[in-house]
C-alpha positions in Angstrom: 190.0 67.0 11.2 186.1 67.7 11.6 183.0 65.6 11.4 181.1 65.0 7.7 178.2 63.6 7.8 177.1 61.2 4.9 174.1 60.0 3.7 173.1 56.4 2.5 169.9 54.4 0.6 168.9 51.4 2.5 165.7 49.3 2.4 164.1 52.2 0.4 165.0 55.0 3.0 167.7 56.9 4.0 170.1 57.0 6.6 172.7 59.5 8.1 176.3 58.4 8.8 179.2 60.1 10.4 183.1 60.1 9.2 185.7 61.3 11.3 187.3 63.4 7.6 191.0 65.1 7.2 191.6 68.0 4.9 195.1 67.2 3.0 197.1 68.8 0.6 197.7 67.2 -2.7 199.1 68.2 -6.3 195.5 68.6 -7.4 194.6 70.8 -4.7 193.1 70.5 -0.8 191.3 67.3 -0.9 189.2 65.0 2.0 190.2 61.9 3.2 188.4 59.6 5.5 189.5 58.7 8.4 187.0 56.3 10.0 183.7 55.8 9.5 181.6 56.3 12.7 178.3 55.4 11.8 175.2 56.6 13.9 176.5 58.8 16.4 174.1 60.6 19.0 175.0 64.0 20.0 177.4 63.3 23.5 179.1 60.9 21.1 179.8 63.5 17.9 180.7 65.9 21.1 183.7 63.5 22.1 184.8 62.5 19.0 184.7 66.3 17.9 186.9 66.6 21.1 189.4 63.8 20.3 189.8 65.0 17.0 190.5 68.8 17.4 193.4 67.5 20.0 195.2 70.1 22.2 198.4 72.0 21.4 200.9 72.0 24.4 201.4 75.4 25.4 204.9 76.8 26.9 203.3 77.4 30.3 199.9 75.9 29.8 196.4 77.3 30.9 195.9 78.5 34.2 192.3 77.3 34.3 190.9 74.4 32.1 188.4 75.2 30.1 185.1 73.6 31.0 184.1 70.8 29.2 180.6 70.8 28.1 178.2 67.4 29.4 175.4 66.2 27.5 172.5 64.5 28.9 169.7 62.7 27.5 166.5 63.9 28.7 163.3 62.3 27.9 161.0 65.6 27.3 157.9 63.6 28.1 158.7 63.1 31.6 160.0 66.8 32.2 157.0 69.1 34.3 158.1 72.8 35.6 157.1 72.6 39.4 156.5 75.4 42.7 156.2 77.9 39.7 155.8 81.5 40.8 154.6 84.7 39.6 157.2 87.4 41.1 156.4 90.6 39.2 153.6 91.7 41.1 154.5 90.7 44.3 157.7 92.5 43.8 156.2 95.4 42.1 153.9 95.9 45.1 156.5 95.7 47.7 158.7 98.7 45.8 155.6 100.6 45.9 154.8 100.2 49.7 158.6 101.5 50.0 158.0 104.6 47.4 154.8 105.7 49.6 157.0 105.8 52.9 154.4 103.1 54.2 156.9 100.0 55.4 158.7 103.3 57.7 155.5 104.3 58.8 154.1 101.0 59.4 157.5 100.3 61.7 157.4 103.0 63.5 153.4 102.4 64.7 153.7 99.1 65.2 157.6 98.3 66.2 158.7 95.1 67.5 157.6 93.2 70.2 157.7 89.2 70.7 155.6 88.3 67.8 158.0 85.6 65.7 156.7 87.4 62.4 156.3 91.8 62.8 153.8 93.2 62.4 154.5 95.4 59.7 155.3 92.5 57.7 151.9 91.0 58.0 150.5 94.3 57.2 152.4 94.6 53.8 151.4 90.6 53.6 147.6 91.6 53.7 148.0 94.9 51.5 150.2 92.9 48.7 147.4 90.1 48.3 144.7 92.4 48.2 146.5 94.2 45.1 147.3 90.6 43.6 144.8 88.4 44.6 142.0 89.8 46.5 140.7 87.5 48.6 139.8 86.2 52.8 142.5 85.9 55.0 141.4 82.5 55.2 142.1 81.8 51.3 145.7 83.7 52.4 147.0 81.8 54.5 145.8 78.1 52.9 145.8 78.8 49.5 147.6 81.7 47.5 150.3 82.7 50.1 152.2 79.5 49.3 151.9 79.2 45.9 152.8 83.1 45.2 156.2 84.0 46.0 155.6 86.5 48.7 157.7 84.6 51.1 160.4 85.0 49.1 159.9 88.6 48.7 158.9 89.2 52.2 160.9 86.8 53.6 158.3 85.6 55.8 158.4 81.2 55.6 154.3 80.0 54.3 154.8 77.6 57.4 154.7 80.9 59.9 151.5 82.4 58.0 147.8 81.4 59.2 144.3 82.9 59.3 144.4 83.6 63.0 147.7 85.5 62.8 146.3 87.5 59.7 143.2 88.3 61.8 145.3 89.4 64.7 147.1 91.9 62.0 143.7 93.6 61.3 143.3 94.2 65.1 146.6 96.1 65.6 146.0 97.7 62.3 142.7 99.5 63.6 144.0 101.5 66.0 146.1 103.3 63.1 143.4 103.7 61.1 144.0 107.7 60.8 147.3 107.6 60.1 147.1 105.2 57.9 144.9 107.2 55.7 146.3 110.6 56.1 149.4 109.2 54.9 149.2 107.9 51.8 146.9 111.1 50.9 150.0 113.3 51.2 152.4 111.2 50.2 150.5 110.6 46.9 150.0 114.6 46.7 153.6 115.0 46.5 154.5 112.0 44.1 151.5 113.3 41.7 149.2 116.0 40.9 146.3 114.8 42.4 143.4 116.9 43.0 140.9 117.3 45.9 138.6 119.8 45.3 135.9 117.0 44.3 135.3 114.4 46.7 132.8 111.4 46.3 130.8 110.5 49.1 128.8 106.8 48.6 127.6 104.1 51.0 128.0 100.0 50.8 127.4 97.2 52.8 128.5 94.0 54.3 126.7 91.1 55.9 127.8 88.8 58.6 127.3 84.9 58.6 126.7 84.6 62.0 124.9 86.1 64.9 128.0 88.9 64.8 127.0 89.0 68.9 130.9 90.4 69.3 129.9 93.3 66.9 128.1 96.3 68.3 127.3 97.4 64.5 126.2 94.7 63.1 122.4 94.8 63.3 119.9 94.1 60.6 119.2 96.8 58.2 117.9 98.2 54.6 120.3 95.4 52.9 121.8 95.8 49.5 123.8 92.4 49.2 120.1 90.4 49.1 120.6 88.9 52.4 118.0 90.5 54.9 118.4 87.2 56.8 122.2 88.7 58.2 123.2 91.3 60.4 125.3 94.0 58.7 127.7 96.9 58.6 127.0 99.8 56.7 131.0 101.4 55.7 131.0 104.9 54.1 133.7 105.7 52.2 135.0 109.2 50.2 137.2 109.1 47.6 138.8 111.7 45.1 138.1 112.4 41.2 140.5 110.0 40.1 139.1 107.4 42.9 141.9 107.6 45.4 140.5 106.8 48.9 140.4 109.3 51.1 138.9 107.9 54.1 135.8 105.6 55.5 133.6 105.0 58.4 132.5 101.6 60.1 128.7 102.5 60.6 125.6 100.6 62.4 123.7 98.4 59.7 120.0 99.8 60.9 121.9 103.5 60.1 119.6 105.3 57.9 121.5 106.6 54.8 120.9 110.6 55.3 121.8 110.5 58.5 125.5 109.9 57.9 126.2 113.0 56.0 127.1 115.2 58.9 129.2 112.5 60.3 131.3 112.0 57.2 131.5 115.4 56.1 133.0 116.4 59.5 135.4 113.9 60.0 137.1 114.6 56.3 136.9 118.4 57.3 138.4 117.9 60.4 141.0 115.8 58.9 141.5 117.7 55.4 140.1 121.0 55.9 137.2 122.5 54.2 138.7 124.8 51.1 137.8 124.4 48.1 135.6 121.2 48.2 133.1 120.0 46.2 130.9 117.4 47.5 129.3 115.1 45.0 126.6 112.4 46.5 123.9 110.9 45.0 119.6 111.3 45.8 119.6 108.7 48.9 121.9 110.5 50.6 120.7 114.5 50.8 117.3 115.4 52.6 116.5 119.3 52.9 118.0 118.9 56.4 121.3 118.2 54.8 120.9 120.4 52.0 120.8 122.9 54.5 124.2 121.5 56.7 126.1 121.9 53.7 124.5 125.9 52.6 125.3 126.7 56.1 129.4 125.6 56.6 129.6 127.7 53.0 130.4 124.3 51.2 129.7 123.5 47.4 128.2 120.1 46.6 126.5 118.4 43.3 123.6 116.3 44.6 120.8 114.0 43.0 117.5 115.6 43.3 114.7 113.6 45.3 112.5 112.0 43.2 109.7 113.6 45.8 110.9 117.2 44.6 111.6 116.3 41.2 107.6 117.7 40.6 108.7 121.2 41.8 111.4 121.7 39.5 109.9 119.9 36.3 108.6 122.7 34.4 111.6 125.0 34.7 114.0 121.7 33.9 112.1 121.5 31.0 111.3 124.6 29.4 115.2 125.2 29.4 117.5 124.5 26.6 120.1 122.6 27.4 121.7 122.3 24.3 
């Protein structure tokens, strides 16, 4: 027996039936006989009488499980909403990454546990996975996208335990790691890839303070490049490779004059990297003849702006060449 469903004019429109129909055999050939008429049946109904009619046949030994029974329910889609969704690719992504670069293991073994309730390793891969998913403050962290991302479940860290103080506090035991922290990822990522270092970029930026900063022995008023000469600053110097892999940066005074930061920089990535075959690339606010003659004398190679002040002396030559 199976369901047929049958269709009927009324009042100028049509309607759908059900019958509960039996194929029999008969001289003229298989033919269909009803049963009962069912008429209107939602689907949970047509479900059990589809049930009821198929029937069961008694086995010898019988089933050793019974076989699940499916449930309908109506749902009125109107009232259904998707809530606490979260986006877990990147998160996730970003956490396999930190493993592949060896930077969880070293982050243990520099900072290992003490009697913080959360480590602080984990608030360090906390502050690295928003910055590559959601850059942001620490203070938009911890109210805002920490709970609705699904980094707690992939760090396993509850959004109740996370606040702006804690992430703050992170920063400060971060600092004192600051070489490592650098060197590491440098040779890690030389092994992963073919990455090249024979050209580093050398650039300066800045950023202001909304505050008196009286805890910060940088911050002090300088040539400003956000528009805010009413704030004390920071000026940060930062190198980075060809491809724009960082390399390495400096916390500078914000009265520091650009040209007089060269030296410092340069030293630091030699002293860190070595000196072979570099290339320094900078641009005009950052070379003087002073430094022009610091980099001739260590034997290094370097692409420089020109001065617009020397740009006079080399005009004729720069222009009676061809540079085709």
């Amino acid at each position: 027996m199976y369901l047929h469903r049958c269709y009927r004019a009324k009042d100028g429109k049509r309607h759908a039936y059900w019958a509960l129909v039996q194929s029999v055999r008969t001289a003229r050939g298989p033919r269909q006989k009803v049963v009962a008429y069912l008429g209107e049946l939602d689907e949970e109904g047509r479900l059990g009488v589809a049930q009821g009619a198929q029937g069961r046949r008694a086995d010898a030994q019988g089933r050793l499980f019974a076989e699940p029974t499916p449930r309908l329910v109506q749902v009125d889609v109107q009232g259904v909403r998707v809530e606490r969704s979260r986006g877990f690719g990147g998160p996730w992504l970003g956490l396999q990454i930190l493993k592949k670069l060896g930077l969880m293991e070293l982050m243990n073994r520099l900072m290992p546990p003490g009697r913080e309730e959360v480590p602080w390793p984990a608030m360090a891969a906390l502050m690295v996975l928003c910055r590559l998913c959601e850059p942001s403050s620490e203070l938009h962290i911890a109210e805002h996208f920490y709970e609705h991302s699904s980094l707690a479940d992939v760090l396993g860290v509850p959004a109740e335990k996370i606040n702006e103080d804690q992430l703050y506090r992170a920063l400060d035991q971060l600092l004192p790691h600051k070489s490592e922290l650098e060197t590491h990822p440098k040779n890690r990522m030389g092994q992963l890839f073919k990455v090249s270092y024979d050209l580093l970029l050398y650039d300066l930026t800045s950023t202001y303070f909304e505050g008196q900063a009286e805890g910060n022995a940088l911050a002090r008023r300088g040539d400003w490049r956000d528009g805010r000469g009413d704030c004390k600053q920071v000026v940060i110097g930062r190198v980075v490779s060809r491809c724009g892999l960082p390399l390495g940066y400096q916390v500078l005074a914000g009265n520091r004059c650009d040209v007089t930061t060269l030296e410092e920089i340069v030293g630091t990535m030699e002293s860190r990297y070595g000196k072979v075959d570099r290339i320094w690339a900078m641009d005009r606010g950052l070379i003087s003849q002073e430094k022009v003659a610091f980099l001739k004398e260590g034997g290094r190679r370097y692409i420089v702006g020109t001065p617009k002040g020397m740009l006079k002396r080399y005009q004729a030559e720069l222009a009676s060449q061809d540079w085709k």
